[in-house]
VEXRO-271898 format. One line per field, with one value per residue: residue in three letters; x, y, z of N, C-alpha, C in turn. Coordinates in Angstrom, 2 decimals. Layout:
type: (ala | ...)
n.east: (X | ...)
n.north: (Y | ...)
n.up: (Z | ...)
ca.east: (X | ...)
ca.north: (Y | ...)
ca.up: (Z | ...)
c.east: (X | ...)
c.north: (Y | ...)
c.up: (Z | ...)
// end
This chain:
type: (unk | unk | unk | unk | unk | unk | unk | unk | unk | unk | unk | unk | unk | unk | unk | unk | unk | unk | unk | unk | unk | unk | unk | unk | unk | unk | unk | unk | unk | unk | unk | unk | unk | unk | unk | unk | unk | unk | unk | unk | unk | unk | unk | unk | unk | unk | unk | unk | unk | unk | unk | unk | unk | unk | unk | unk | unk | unk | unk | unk | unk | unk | unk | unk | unk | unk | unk | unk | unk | unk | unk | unk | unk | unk | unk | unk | unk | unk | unk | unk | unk | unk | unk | unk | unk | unk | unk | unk | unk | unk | unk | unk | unk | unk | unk | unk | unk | unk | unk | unk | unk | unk | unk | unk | unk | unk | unk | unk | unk | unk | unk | unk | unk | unk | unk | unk | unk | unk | unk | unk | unk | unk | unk | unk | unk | unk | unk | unk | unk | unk | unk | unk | unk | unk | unk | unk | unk | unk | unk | unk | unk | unk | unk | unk | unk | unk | unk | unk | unk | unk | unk | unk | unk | unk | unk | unk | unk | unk | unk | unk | unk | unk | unk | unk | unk | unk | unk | unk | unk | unk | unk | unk | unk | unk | unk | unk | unk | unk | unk | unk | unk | unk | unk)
n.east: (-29.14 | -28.99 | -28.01 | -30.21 | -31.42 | -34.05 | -36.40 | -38.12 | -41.86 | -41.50 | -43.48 | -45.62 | -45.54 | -45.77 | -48.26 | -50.16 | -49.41 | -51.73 | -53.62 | -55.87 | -56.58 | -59.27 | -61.42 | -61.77 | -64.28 | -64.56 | -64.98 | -64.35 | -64.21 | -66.86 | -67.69 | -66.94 | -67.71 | -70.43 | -70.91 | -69.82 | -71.05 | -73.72 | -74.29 | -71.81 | -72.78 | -74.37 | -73.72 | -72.04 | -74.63 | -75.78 | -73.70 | -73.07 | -76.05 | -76.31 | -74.07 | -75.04 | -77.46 | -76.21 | -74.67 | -76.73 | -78.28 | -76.48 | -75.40 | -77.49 | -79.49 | -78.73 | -77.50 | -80.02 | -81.48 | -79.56 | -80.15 | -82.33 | -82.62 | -80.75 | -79.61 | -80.56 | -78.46 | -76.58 | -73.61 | -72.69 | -71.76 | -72.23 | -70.86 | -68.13 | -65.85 | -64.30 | -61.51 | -61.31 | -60.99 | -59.97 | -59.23 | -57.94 | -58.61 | -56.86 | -56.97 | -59.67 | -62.19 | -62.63 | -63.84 | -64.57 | -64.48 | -65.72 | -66.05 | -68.33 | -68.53 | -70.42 | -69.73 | -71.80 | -72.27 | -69.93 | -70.33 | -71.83 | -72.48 | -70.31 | -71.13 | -70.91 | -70.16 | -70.26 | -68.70 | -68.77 | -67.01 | -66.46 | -63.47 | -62.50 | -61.33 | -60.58 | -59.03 | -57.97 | -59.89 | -61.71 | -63.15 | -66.08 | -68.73 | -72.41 | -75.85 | -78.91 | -81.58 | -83.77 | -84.88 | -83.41 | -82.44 | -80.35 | -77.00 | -74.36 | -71.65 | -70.49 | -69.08 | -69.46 | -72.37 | -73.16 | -71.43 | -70.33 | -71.93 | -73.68 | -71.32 | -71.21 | -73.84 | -73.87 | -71.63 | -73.10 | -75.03 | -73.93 | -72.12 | -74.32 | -75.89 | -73.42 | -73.26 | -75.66 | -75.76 | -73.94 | -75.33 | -77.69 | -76.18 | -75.25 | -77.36 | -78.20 | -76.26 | -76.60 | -79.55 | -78.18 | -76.59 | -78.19 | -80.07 | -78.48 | -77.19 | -76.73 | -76.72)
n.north: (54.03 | 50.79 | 47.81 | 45.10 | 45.93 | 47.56 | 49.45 | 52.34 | 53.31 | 52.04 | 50.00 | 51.18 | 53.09 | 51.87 | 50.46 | 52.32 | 53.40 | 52.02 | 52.55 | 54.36 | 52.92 | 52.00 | 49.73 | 49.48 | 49.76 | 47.08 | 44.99 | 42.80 | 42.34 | 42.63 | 40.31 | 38.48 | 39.20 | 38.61 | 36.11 | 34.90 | 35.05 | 34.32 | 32.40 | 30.89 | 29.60 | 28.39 | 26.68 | 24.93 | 23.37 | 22.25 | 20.61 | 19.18 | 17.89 | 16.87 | 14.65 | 13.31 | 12.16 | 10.57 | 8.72 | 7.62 | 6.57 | 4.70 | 2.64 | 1.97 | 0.79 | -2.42 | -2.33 | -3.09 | -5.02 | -7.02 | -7.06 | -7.69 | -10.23 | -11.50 | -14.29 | -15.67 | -16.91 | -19.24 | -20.81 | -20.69 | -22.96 | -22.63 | -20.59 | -17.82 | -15.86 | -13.27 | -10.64 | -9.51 | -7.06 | -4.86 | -1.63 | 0.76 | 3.40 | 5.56 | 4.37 | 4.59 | 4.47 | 1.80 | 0.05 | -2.27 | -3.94 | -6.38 | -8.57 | -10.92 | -13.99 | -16.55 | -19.70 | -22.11 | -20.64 | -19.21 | -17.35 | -15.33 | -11.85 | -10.78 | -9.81 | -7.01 | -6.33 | -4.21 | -3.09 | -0.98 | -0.22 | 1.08 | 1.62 | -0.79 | -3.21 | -6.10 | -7.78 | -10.12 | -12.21 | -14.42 | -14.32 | -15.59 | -16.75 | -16.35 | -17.76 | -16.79 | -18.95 | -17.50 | -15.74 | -16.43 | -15.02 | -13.41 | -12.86 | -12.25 | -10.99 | -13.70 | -12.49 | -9.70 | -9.60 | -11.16 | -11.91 | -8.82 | -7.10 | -5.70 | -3.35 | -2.50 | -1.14 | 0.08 | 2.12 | 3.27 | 4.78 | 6.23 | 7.75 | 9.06 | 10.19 | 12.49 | 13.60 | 14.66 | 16.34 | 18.20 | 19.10 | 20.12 | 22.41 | 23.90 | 24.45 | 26.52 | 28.30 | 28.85 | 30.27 | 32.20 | 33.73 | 34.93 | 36.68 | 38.68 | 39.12 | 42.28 | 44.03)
n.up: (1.01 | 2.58 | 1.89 | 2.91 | 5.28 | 6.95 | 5.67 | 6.62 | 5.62 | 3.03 | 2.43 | 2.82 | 1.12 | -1.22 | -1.54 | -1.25 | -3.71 | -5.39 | -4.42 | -5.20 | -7.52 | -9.87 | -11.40 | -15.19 | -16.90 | -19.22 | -22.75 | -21.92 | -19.25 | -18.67 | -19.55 | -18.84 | -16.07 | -16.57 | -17.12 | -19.77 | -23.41 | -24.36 | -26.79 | -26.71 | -24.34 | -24.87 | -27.11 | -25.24 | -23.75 | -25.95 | -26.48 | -24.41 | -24.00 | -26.19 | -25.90 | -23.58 | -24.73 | -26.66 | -25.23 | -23.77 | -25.52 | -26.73 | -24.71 | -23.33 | -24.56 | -24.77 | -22.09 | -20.85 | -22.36 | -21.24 | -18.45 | -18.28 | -19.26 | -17.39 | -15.79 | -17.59 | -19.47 | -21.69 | -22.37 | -25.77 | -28.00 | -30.87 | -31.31 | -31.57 | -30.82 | -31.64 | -32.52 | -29.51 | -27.26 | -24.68 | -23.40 | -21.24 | -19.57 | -18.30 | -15.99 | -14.74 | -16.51 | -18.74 | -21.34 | -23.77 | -26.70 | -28.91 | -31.63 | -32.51 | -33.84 | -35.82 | -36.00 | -37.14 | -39.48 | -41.66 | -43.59 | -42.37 | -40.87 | -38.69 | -35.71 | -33.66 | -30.05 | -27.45 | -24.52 | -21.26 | -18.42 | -15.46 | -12.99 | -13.38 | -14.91 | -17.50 | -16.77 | -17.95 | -18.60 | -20.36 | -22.79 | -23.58 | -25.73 | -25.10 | -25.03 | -24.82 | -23.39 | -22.89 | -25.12 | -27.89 | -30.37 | -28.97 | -28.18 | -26.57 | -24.41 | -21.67 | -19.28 | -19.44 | -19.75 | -17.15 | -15.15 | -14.94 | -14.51 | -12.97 | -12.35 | -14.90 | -15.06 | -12.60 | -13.77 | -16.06 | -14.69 | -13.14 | -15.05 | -16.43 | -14.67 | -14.65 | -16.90 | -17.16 | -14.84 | -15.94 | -18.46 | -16.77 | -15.37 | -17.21 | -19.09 | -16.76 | -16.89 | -19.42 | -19.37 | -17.28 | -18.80 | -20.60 | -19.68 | -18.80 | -20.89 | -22.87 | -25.79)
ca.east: (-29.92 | -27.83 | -28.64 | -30.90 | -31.72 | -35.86 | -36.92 | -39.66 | -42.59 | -41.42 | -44.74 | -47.49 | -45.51 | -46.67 | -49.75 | -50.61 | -49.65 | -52.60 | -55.06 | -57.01 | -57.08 | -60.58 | -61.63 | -62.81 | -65.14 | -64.18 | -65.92 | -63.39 | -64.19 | -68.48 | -68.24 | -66.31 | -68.68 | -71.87 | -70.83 | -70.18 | -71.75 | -75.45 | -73.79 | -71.21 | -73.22 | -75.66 | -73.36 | -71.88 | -75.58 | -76.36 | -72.87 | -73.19 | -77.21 | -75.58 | -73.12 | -76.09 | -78.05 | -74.99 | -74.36 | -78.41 | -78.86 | -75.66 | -75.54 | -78.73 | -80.51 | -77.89 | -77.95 | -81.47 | -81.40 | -78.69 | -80.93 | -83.96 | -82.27 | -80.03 | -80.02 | -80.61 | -77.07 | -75.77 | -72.99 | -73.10 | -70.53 | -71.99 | -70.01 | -66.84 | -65.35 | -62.81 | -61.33 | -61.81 | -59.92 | -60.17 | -59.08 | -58.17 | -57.93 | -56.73 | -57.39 | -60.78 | -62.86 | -62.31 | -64.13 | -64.22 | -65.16 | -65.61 | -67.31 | -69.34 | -68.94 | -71.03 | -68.90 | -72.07 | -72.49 | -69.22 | -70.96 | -72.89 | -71.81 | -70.06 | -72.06 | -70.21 | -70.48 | -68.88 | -69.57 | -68.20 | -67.11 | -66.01 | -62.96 | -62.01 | -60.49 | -61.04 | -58.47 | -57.48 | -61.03 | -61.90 | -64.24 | -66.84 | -69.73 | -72.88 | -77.19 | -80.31 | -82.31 | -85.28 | -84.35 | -82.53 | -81.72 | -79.93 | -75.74 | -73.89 | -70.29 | -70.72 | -67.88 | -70.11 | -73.67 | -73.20 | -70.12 | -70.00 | -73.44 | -73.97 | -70.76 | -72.12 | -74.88 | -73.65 | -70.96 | -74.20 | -75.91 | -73.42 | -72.10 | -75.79 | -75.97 | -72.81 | -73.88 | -76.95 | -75.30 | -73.30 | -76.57 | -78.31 | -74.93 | -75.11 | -78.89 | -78.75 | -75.75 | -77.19 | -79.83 | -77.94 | -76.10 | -78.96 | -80.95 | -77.44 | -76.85 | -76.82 | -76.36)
ca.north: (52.92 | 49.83 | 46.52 | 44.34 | 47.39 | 48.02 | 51.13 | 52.93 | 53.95 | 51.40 | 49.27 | 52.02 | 54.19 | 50.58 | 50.04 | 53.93 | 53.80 | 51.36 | 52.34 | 54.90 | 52.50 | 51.62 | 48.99 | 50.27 | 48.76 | 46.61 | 44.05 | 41.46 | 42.50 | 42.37 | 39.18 | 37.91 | 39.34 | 38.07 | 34.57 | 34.78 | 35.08 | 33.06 | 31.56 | 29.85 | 28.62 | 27.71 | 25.75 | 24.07 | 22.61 | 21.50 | 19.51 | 18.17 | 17.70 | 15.39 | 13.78 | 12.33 | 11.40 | 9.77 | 7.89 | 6.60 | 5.13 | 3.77 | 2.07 | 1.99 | -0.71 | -3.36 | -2.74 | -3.25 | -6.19 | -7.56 | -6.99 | -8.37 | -11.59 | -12.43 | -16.02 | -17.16 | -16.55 | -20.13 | -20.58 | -20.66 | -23.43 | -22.27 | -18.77 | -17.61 | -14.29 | -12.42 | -8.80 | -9.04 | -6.33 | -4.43 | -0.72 | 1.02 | 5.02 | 6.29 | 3.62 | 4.47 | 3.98 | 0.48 | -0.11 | -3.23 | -4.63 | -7.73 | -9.30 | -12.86 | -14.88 | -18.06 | -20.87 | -22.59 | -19.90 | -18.53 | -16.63 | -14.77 | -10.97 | -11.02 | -9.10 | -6.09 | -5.89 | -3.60 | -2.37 | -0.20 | 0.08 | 1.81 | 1.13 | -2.20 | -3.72 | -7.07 | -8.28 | -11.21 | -12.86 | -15.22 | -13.43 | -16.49 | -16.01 | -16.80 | -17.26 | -16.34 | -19.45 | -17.38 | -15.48 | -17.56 | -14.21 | -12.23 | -12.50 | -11.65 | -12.44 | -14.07 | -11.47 | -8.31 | -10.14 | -11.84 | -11.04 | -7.34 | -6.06 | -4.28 | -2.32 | -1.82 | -0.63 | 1.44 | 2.84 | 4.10 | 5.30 | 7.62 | 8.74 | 9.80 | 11.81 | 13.71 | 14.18 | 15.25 | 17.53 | 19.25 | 19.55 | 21.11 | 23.60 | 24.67 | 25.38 | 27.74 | 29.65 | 29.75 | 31.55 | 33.82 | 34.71 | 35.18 | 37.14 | 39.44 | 39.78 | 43.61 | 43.86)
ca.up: (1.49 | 3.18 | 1.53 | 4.15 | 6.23 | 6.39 | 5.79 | 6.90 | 5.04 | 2.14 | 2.10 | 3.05 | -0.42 | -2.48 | -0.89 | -2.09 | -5.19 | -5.94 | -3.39 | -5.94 | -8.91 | -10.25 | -12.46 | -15.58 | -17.87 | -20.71 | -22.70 | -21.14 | -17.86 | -18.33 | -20.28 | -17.13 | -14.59 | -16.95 | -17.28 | -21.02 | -24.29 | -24.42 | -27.84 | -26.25 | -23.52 | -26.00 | -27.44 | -24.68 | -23.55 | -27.29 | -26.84 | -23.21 | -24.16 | -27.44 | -25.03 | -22.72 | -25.79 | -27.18 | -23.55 | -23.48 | -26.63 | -26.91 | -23.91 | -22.64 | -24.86 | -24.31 | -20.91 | -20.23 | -22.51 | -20.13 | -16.94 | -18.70 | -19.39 | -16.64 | -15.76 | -18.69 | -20.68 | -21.60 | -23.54 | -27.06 | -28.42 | -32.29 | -31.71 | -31.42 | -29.99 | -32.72 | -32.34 | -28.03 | -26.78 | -23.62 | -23.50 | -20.28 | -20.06 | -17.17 | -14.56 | -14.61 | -17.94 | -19.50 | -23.25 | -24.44 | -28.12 | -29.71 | -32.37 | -32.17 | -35.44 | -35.83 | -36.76 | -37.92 | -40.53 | -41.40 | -44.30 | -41.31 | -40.46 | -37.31 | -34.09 | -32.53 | -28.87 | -27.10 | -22.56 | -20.69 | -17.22 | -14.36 | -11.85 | -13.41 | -16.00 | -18.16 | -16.27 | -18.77 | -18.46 | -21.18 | -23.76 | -23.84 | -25.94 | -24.81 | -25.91 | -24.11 | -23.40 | -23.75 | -26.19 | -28.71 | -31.34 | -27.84 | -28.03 | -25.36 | -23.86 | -20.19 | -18.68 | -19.74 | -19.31 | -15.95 | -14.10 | -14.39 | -14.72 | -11.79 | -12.50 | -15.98 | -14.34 | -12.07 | -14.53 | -16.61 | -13.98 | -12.59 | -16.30 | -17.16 | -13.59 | -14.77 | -18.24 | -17.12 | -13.94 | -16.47 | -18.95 | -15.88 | -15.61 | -19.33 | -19.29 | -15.81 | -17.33 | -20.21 | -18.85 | -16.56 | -19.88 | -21.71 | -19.19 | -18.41 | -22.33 | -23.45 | -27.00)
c.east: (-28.98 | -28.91 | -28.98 | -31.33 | -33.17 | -35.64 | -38.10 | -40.35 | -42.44 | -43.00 | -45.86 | -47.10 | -45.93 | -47.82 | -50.95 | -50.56 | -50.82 | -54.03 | -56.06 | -57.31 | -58.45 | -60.26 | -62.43 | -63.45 | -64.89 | -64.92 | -65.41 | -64.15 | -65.88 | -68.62 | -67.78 | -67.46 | -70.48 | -71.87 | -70.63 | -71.23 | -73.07 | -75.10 | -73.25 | -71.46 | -74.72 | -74.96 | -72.94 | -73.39 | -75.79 | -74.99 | -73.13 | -74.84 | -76.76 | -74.95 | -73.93 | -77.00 | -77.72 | -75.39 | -75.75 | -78.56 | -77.24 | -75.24 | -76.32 | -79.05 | -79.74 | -77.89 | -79.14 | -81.78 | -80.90 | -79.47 | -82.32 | -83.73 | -81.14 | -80.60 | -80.23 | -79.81 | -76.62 | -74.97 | -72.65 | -71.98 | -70.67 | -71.24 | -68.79 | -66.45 | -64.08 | -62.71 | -61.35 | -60.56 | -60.38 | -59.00 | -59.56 | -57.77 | -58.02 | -56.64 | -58.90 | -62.01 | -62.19 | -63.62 | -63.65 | -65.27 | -64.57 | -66.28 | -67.20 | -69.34 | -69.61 | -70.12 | -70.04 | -71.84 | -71.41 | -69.56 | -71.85 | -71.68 | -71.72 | -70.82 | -71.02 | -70.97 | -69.05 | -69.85 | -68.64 | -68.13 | -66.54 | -64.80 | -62.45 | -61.77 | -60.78 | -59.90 | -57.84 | -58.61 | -60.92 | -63.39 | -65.68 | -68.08 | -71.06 | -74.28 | -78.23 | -80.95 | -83.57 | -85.56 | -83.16 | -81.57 | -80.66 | -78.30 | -75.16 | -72.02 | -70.70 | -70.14 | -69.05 | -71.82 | -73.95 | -72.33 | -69.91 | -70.90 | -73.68 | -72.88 | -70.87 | -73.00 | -74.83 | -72.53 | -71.78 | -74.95 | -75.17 | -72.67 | -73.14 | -75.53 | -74.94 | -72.76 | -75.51 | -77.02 | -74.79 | -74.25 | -77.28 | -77.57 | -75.23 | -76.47 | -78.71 | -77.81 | -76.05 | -78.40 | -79.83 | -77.39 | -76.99 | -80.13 | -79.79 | -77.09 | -77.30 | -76.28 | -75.67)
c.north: (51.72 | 48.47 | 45.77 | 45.05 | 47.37 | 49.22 | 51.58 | 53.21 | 53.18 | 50.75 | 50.00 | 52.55 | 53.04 | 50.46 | 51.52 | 54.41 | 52.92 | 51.60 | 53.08 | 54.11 | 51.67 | 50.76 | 49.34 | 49.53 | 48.52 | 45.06 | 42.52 | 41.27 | 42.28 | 41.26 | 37.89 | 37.65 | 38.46 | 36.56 | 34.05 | 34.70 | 34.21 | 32.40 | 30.68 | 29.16 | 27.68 | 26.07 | 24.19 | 22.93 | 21.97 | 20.15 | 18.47 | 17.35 | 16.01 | 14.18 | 12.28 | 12.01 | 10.53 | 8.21 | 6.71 | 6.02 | 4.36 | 2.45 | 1.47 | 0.55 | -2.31 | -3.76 | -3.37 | -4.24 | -7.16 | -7.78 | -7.82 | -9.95 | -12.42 | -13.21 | -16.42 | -17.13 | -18.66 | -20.29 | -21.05 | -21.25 | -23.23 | -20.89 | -18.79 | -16.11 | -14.17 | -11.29 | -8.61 | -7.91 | -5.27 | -2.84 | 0.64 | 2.53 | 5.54 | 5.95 | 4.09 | 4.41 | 2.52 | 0.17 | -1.44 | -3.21 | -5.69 | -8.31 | -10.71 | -12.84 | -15.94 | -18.73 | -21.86 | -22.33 | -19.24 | -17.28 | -15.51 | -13.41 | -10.71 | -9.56 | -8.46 | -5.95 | -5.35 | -3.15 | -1.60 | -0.12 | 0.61 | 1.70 | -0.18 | -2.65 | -5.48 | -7.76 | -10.02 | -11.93 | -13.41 | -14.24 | -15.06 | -16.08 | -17.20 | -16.09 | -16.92 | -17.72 | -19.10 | -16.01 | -16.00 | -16.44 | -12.96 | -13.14 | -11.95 | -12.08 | -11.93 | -13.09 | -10.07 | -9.12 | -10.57 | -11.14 | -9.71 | -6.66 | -5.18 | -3.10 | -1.85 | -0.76 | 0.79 | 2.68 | 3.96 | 4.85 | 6.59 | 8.44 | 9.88 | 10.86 | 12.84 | 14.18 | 15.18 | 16.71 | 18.99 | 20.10 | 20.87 | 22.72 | 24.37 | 25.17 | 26.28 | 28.71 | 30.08 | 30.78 | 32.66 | 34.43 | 35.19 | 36.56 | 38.92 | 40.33 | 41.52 | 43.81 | 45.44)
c.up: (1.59 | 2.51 | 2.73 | 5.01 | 5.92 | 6.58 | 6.21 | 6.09 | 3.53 | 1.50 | 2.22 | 1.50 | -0.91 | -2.19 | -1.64 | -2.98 | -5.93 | -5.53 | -4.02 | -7.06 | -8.72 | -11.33 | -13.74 | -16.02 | -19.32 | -21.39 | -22.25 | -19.98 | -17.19 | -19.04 | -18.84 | -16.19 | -15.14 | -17.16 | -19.03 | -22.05 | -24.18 | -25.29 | -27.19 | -25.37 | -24.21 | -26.82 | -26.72 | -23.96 | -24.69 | -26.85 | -25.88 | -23.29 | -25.38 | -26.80 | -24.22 | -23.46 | -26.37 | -25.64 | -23.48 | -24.37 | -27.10 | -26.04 | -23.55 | -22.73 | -24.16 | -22.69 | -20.10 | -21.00 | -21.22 | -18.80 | -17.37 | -18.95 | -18.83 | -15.53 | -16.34 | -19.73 | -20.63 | -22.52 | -24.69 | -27.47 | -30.59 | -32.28 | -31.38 | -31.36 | -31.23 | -32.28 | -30.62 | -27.68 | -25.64 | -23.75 | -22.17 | -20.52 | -18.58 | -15.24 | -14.07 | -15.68 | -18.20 | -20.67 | -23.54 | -25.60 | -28.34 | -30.86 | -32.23 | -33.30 | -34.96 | -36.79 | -37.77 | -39.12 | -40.90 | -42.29 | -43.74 | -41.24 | -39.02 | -36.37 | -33.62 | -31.27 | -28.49 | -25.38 | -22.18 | -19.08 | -15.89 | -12.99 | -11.84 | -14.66 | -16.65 | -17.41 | -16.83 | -18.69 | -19.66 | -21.67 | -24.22 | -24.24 | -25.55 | -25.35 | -24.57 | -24.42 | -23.68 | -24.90 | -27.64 | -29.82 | -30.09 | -27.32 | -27.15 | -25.32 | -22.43 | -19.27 | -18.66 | -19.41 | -17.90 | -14.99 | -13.50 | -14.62 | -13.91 | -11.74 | -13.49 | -15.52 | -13.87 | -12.86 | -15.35 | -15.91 | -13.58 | -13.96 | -16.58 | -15.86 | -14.24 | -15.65 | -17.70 | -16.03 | -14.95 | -17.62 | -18.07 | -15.79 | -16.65 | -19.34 | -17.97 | -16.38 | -18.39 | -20.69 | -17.97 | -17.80 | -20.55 | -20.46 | -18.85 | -19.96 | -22.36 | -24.66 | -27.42)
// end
């Protein structure tokens, strides 16, 4: 045989040495085809189910404070912003926390706030804290209350859909696994 030379009949002899193999059956191979165990998809809905439970009440209230009382944020020269820090992951998440002390009271335990939002960044903003005219006990800072609510907003809105997409996911496979199971 001449190096670089084709040969004849080279690729039909490979092609033929495979052409009777069968797949047999192994429990690799039906855990594959069944979509896995019902456990582990059991699990994964309990987590993604936690996730979007997590997501709503952590978020949620604050937010819907926020919507319930904008326009009437003014700002609060008895408080003072400590700890502000802004926390970007990825160029798309941003996390901020802060806590609100009252200077009247310094004896007072300072107020964690913390928002979250989507596609943007705190961008060096001034952390100004601010009150609810008609609410007088409702804390805020102006940046996260006013400014960026609607990307609040919409940051929560489309989290929950994909918490809740991937919820939907986890419960149908976990009943094709569970309906496929053979013990």
């Amino acid at each position: 045989m001449a190096f670089g030379k084709r040969q004849s009949g080279v690729g039909a002899a490979a092609q033929a040495v495979n052409a009777g193999a069968t797949v047999t059956s192994s429990p690799v191979a039906n855990e594959m085809a069944g979509g896995g165990s019902p456990l582990r998809w059991f699990i994964i809905l309990v987590a993604c189910s936690a996730g979007l439970y997590f997501h709503l009440v952590s978020y949620g209230p604050d937010l819907w404070r926020d919507h319930r009382l904008a326009g009437t944020w003014q700002p609060a020269y008895d408080l003072q912003v400590t700890d502000g820090k802004c926390e970007r992951l990825n160029f798309v998440i941003t996390t901020c926390n802060a806590k609100i002390k009252s200077v009247a009271r310094p004896d007072q335990a300072p107020i964690p706030h913390s928002f979250m939002m989507l596609f943007s960044s705190g961008g060096g903003e001034a952390l100004v804290p601010v009150r609810s005219t008609t609410d007088r006990s409702a804390v805020s800072i102006f940046y996260a209350a006013e400014t960026k609510l609607w990307n609040r907003t919409l940051s929560f809105v489309v989290l929950a859909g994909m918490l809740a997409l991937f919820d939907f996911t986890a419960l149908l496979l976990f009943w094709r696994a569970l309906n496929s199971f053979n013990p």
